[in-house]
Structure formats: structure tokens, C-alpha cells
TISE-774427 format. One record per residue (C-alpha): residue number from 1; residue in three letters; x, z, y. Coordinates in steps of 0.5 Angstrom, whole numbers, plus 500, padded with zeros to 3 digits. Last residue first. Example, Ala and Ser with C-alpha at 12.3 -4.5 7.8 and 13.67 -1.06 7.14 Angstrom:
2
{resi:2&resn:Ser&c1:527&c3:514&c2:498}
{resi:1&resn:Ala&c1:525&c3:516&c2:491}
***
This chain:
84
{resi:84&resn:Unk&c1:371&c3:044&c2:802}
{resi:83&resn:Unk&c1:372&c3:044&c2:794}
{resi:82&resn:Unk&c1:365&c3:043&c2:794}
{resi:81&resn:Unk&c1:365&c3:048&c2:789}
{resi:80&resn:Unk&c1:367&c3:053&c2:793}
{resi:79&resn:Unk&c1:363&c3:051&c2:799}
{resi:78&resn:Unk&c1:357&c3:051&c2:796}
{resi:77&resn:Unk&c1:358&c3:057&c2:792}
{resi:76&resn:Unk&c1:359&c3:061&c2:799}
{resi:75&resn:Unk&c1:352&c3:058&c2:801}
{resi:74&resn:Unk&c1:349&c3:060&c2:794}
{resi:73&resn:Unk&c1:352&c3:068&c2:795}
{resi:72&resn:Unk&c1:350&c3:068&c2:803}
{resi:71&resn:Unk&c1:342&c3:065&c2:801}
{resi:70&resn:Unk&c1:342&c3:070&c2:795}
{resi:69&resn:Unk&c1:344&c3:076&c2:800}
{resi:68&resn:Unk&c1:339&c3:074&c2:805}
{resi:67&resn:Unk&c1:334&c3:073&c2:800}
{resi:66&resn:Unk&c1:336&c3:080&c2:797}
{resi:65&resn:Unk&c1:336&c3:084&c2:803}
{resi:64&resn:Unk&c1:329&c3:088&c2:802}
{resi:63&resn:Unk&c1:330&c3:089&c2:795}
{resi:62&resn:Unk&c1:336&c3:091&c2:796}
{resi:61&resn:Unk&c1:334&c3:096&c2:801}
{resi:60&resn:Unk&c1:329&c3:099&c2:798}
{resi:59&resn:Unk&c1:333&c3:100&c2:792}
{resi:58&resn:Unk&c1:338&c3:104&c2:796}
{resi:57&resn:Unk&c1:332&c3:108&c2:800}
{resi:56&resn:Unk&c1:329&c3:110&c2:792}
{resi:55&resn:Unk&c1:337&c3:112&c2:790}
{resi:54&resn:Unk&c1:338&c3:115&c2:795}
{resi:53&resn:Unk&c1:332&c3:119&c2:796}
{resi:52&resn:Unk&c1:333&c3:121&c2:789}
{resi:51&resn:Unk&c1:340&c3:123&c2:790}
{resi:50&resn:Unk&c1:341&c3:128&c2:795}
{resi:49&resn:Unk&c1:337&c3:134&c2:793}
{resi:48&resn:Unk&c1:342&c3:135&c2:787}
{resi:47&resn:Unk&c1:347&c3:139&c2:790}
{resi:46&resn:Unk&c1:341&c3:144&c2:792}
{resi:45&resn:Unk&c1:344&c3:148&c2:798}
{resi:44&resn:Unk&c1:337&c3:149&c2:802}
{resi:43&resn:Unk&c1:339&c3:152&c2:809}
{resi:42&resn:Unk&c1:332&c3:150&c2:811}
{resi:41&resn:Unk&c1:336&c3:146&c2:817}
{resi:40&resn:Unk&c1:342&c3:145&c2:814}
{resi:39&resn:Unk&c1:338&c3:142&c2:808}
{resi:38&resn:Unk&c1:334&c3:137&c2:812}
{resi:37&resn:Unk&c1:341&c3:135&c2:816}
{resi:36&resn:Unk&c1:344&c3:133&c2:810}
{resi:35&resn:Unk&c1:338&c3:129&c2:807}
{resi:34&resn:Unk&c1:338&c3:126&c2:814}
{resi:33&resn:Unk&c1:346&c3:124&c2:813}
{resi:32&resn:Unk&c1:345&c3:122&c2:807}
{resi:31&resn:Unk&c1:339&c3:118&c2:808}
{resi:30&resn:Unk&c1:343&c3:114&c2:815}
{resi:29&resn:Unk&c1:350&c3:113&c2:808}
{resi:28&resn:Unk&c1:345&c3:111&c2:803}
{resi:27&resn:Unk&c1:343&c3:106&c2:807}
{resi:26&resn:Unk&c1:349&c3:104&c2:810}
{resi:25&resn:Unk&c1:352&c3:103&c2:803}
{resi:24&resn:Unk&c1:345&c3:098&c2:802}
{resi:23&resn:Unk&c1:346&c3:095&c2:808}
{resi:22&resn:Unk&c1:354&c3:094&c2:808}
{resi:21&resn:Unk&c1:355&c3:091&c2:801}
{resi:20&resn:Unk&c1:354&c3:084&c2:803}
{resi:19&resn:Unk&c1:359&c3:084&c2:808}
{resi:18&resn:Unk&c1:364&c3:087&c2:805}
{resi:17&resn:Unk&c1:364&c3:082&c2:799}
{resi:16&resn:Unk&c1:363&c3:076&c2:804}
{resi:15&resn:Unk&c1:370&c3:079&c2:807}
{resi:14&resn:Unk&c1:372&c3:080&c2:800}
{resi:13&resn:Unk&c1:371&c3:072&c2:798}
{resi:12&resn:Unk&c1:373&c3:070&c2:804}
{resi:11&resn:Unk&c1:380&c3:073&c2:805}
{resi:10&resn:Unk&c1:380&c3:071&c2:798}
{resi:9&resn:Unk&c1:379&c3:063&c2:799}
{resi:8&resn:Unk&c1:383&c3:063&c2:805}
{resi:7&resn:Unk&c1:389&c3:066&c2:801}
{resi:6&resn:Unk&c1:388&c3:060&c2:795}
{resi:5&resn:Unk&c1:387&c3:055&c2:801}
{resi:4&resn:Unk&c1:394&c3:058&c2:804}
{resi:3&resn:Unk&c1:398&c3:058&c2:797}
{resi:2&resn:Unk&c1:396&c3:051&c2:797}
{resi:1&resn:Unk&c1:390&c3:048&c2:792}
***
């Protein structure tokens, strides 16, 4: 393997990384961002009303994307194994 491969090969493994992440991060961010909107508008200052309708609407998240995200990580596999 050449300096070159191995840079590409990293490259790839952090863009896929990245990739995979976005939907559940931005569905914590847009529930965030509803969540804290509610609160200025109700003027409820509670830290902790956050964080189950982020942990509820990352999960659904997850779960809804988990066939993407396994047919992405199988193909990244593939061609890492297959050495092309």
C-alpha cells in the first residue's frame, strides 16, 4: 500500500464517518432547535427539558436510517477488503 492509498483510504473512512453521523446530529440539532424556541416562548428555563425529546427523536432517527447506514458500512467494507 502507498502513501497515497493509505491517505485515500482515511479520507474515505472520515468522509463516510461524517456522512453517517449527519442524520441523527441533525436530528438533534432541528429538535433542539424546536425545544428551545418552546422555552422562549413559555419562558421555562428548565436545562433538563432538552434531553428526552433528544434522545426519543435520535433514536427514531437511528432506527429509520439503519438500512442506509448498514448498506454504506457493507459497501465501505467491500472495497476495503477487496483491496480495490
Amino acid at each position: 500500500m502507498t502513501e497515497e492509498m493509505a491517505i485515500d483510504v482515511v479520507r474515505e473512512s472520515l468522509t463516510l464517518m461524517l456522512l453517517l453521523s449527519t442524520p441523527i446530529l441533525a436530528a438533534a440539532l432541528v429538535i433542539g432547535l424546536i425545544v428551545s424556541v418552546f422555552q422562549a416562548m413559555t419562558q421555562i428555563q428548565e436545562q433538563t427539558l432538552s434531553f428526552v425529546p433528544k434522545i426519543f427523536g435520535m433514536g427514531m432517527a437511528a432506527i429509520l436510517v439503519t438500512p442506509w447506514i448498514t448498506t454504506l458500512i457493507m459497501d465501505f467494507s467491500k472495497r476495503m477488503f477487496s483491496g480495490g
